[in-house]
N, C-alpha and C positions, 0 to 999 in steps of 0.2 A: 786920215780917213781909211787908208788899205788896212789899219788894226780893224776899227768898223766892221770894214766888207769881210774880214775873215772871218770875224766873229759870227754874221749873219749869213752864211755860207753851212754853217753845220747842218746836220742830221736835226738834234735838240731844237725843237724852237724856239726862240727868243724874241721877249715880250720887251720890245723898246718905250720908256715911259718919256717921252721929250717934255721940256718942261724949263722953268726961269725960275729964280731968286726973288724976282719980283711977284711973280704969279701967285695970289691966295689961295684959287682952286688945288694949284699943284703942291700946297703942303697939306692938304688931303690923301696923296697919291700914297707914300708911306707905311700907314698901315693897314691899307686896302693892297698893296705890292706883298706884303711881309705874309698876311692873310693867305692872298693866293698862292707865293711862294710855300707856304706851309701844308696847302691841301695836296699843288699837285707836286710838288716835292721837285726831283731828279727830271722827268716831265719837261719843266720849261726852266730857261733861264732869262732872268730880269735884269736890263742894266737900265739908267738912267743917264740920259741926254742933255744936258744943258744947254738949248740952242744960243744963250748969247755968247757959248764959249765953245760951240762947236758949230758956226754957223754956214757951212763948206755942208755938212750932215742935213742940218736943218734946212735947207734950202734944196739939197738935191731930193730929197725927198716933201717937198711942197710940205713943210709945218708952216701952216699958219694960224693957229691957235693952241694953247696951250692951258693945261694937258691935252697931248694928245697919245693914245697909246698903240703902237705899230707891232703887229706880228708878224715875225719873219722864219720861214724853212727856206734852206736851201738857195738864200738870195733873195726868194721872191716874197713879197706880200702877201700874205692871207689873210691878214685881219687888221682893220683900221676905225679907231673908234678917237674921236674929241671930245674932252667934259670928263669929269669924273664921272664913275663907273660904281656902284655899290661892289665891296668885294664878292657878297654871293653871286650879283649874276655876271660877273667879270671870269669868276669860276665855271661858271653855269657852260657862259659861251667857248673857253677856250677851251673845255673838254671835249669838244667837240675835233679841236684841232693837236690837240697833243696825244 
């Protein structure tokens, strides 16, 4: 978990996609990720969360439904959304915060 917290400690924001093997919704998540990586580029970075296989993550940060997508500056949360997202207005909202 302290690889995690350093990661989410940056300047960069980074778009946490938490998500399961089993979950349908969450192989949606993909090319709606690849999408918004593509518009805002350098901007943000996306890593993807397995909660059944990082469940110490998934719990300290209350996942309980999945997808669920988490933005973080600096440690903190800024943005917290569940459900898939269309990639345009997934774009829309995090421009706001990148």
């Amino acid at each position: 978990m302290s690889k995690f917290n350093d990661i989410i400690q940056g300047e960069t924001p980074v778009l946490i996609d938490f998500s399961a093997e089993w979950c349908q919704p969450c192989k949606m998540m993909p090319p709606i990720l690849k999408e918004v990586k593509k518009q805002l580029g350098d901007r943000i970075r996306i890593l993807k969360v397995d909660v059944d296989r990082n469940p110490a993550i998934a719990q300290k940060h209350q996942i309980r439904n999945v997808p669920t997508l988490m933005l973080f500056k600096k440690g903190a949360v800024i943005f917290r959304q569940a459900g898939v997202i269309p990639a345009p207005q997934l774009v829309q909202t995090l421009q706001g915060y990148v």
